[in-house]
C-alpha positions in Angstrom: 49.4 -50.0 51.5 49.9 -51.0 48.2 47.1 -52.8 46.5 47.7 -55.0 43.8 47.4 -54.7 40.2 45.5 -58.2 40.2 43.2 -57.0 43.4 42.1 -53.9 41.5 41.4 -55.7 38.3 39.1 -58.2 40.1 37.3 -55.2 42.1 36.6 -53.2 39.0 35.5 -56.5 37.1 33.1 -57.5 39.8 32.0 -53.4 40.1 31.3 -53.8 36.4 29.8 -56.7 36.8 27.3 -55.5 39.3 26.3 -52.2 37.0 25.8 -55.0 34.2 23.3 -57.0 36.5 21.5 -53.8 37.6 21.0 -52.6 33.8 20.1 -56.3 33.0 17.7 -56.2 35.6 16.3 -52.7 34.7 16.2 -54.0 30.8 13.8 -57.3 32.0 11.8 -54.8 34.0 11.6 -52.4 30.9 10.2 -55.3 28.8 8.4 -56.7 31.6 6.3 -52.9 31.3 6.2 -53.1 27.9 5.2 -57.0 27.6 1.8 -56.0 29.9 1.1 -53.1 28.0 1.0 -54.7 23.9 -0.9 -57.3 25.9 -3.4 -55.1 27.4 -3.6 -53.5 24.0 -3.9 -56.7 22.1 -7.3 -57.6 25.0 -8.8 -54.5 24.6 -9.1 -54.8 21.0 -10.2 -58.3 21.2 -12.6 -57.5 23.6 -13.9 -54.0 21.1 -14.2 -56.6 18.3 -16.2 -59.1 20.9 -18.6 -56.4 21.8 -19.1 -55.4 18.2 -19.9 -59.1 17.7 -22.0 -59.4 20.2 -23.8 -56.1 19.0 -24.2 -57.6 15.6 -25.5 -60.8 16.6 -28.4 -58.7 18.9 -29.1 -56.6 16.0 -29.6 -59.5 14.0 -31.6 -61.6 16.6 -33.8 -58.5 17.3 -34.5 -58.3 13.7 -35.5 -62.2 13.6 -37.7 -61.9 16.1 -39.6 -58.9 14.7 -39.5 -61.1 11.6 -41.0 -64.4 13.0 -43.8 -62.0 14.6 -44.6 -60.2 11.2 -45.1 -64.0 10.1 -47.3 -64.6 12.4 -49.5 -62.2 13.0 -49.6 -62.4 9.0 -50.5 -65.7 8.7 -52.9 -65.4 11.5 -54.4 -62.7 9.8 -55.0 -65.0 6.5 -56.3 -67.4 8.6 -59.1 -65.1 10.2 -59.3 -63.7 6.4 -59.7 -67.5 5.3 -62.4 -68.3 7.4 -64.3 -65.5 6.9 -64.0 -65.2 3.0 -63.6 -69.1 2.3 -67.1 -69.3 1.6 -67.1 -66.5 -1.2 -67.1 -68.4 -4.2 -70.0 -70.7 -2.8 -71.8 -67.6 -1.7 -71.5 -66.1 -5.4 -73.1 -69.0 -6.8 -75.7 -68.9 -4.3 -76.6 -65.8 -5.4 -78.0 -66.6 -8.9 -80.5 -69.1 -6.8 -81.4 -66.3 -4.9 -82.2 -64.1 -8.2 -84.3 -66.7 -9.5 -86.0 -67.2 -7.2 -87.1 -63.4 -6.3 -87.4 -63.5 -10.3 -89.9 -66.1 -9.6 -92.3 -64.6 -6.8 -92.3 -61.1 -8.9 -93.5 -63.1 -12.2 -96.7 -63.9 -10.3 -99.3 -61.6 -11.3 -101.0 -60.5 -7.3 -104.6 -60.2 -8.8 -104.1 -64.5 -9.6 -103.2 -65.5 -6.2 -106.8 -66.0 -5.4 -108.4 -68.9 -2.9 -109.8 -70.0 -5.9 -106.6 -71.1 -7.3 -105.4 -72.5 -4.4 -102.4 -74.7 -6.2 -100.9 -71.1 -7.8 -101.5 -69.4 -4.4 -99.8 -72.0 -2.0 -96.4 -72.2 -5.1 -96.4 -68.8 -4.6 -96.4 -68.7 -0.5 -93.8 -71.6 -1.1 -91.2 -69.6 -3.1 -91.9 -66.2 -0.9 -91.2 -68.6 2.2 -87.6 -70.0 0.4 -87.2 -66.7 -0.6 -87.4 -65.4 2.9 -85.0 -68.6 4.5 -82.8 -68.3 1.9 -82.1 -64.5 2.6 -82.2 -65.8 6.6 -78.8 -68.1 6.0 -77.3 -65.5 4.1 -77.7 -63.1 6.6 -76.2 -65.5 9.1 -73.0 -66.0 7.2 -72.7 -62.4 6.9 -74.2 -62.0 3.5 -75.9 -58.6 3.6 -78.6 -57.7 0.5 -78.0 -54.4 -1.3 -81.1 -52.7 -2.3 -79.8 -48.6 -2.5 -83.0 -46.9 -4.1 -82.6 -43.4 -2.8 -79.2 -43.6 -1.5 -76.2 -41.8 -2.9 -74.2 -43.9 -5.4 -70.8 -45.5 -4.4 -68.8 -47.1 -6.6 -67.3 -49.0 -4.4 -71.1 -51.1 -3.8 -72.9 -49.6 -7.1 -72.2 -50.3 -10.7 -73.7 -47.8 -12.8 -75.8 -49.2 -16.0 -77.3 -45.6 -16.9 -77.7 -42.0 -15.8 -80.7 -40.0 -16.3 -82.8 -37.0 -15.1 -85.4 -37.9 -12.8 -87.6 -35.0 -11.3 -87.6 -34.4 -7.5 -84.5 -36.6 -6.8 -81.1 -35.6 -6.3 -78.5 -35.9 -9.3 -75.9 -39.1 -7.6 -78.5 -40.5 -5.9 -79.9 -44.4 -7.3 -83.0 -43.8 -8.7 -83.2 -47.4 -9.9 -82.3 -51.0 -8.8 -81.8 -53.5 -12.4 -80.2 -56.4 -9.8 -79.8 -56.7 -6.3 -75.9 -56.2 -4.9 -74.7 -58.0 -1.7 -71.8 -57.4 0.7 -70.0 -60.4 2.5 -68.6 -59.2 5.9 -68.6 -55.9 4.9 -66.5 -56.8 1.4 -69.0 -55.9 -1.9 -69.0 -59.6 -3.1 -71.5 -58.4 -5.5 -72.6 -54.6 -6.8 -75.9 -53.8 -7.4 -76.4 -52.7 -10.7 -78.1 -49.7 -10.7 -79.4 -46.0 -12.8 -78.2 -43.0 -11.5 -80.3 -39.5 -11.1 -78.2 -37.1 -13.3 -78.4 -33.4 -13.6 -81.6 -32.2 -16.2 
C-alpha cells in the first residue's frame, strides 16, 4: 500500500507536534522547579533577616529593662539616702547649740556649786540636764558624739590641729580633744578636732 504524500505530512506534523507538547510540558515543569526554589530562597532570607530582627529587638528590650531597674534601685537608693541624710544640715547647726552649751556647764567653777548658792547650783543642774536631752535626741536620729582621747587617729573622723610628744602614749594615737566630732549614720558629719602623740 501506498501512503500518501499528504497522509505522511499530517503524521509527521502531528508526531512533531507531540514532541513539541512533551518539551513544552518538560520546560513549565523545569520553571515550575525552578520558580519553588528562588521562592524558597527568597523566604529563607526573609525569614534570617526576621530572626535577626527579632534578636535585635530582644537585645534591645533586655537592655531596657536592665536599664529601668538601674533606675530604680537608684532612685530608691537616694530615697533611703534622702531620708536618712535630709536632716544633715539641721543636725550641723544643732551642733553649735550643743558646744555652747557643754561650753557652758565646763565654765562653772565645781567648788561654786554649793547649797549655799542654790540659784548658780540649780542653772547649772539645768544646763547639765539639756545637755544630757539634747545628746538623747541626737542619739535617736543617729547622731553619734566623737570623743577619741586614746584612740588611734583617722582621718577620715579626726582633723589634726597639732602633733606633739607626749610621754607614755603611743605616737598616732589622740592625746587631746580641742572640739567634739560627731558621726550621722555612720557618715563623719563633723571631725573632732584633735592633737596627735608624735614620735619624741
Amino acid at each position: 500500500l501506498r501512503t500518501s504524500p499528504r497522509l505522511l505530512c499530517a503524521a509527521t506534523q502531528q508526531k512533531n507536534t507531540g514532541q513539541n507538547l512533551e518539551e513544552d510540558q518538560s520546560q513549565s515543569q523545569n520553571e515550575q522547579k525552578v520558580e519553588p526554589n528562588s521562592a524558597e530562597k527568597l523566604l529563607a532570607e526573609e525569614k534570617a533577616k526576621l530572626e535577626e530582627q527579632l534578636k535585635d529587638v530582644t537585645d534591645k528590650y533586655k537592655r531596657a529593662l536592665a536599664d529601668a531597674e538601674n533606675v530604680r534601685q537608684r532612685s530608691q537608693k537616694l530615697v533611703e539616702e534622702a531620708k536618712l541624710y535630709g536632716i544633715q544640715s539641721f543636725c550641723k547647726d544643732l551642733l553649735e547649740v550643743a558646744d555652747i552649751l557643754e561650753k557652758a556647764t565646763e565654765s562653772v567653777p565645781k567648788e561654786e556649786i554649793k547649797d549655799d548658792n542654790p540659784h548658780l547650783k540649780s542653772l547649772y543642774e539645768g544646763l547639765v540636764m539639756t545637755e544630757m536631752q539634747i545628746q538623747k535626741v541626737f542619739k535617736k536620729h543617729g547622731l553619734i558624739r566623737l570623743d577619741p582621747v586614746g584612740a588611734k587617729f583617722d582621718p577620715y573622723e579626726h582633723e589634726a590641729l597639732f602633733h606633739a610628744p607626749v610621754e607614755g602614749q603611743e605616737p598616732g594615737t589622740v592625746a587631746l580633744v580641742s572640739k567634739i566630732g560627731y558621726k550621722l549614720h555612720g557618715r563623719t558629719l563633723r571631725p573632732a578636732l584633735v592633737g596627735v602623740v608624735k614620735d619624741a
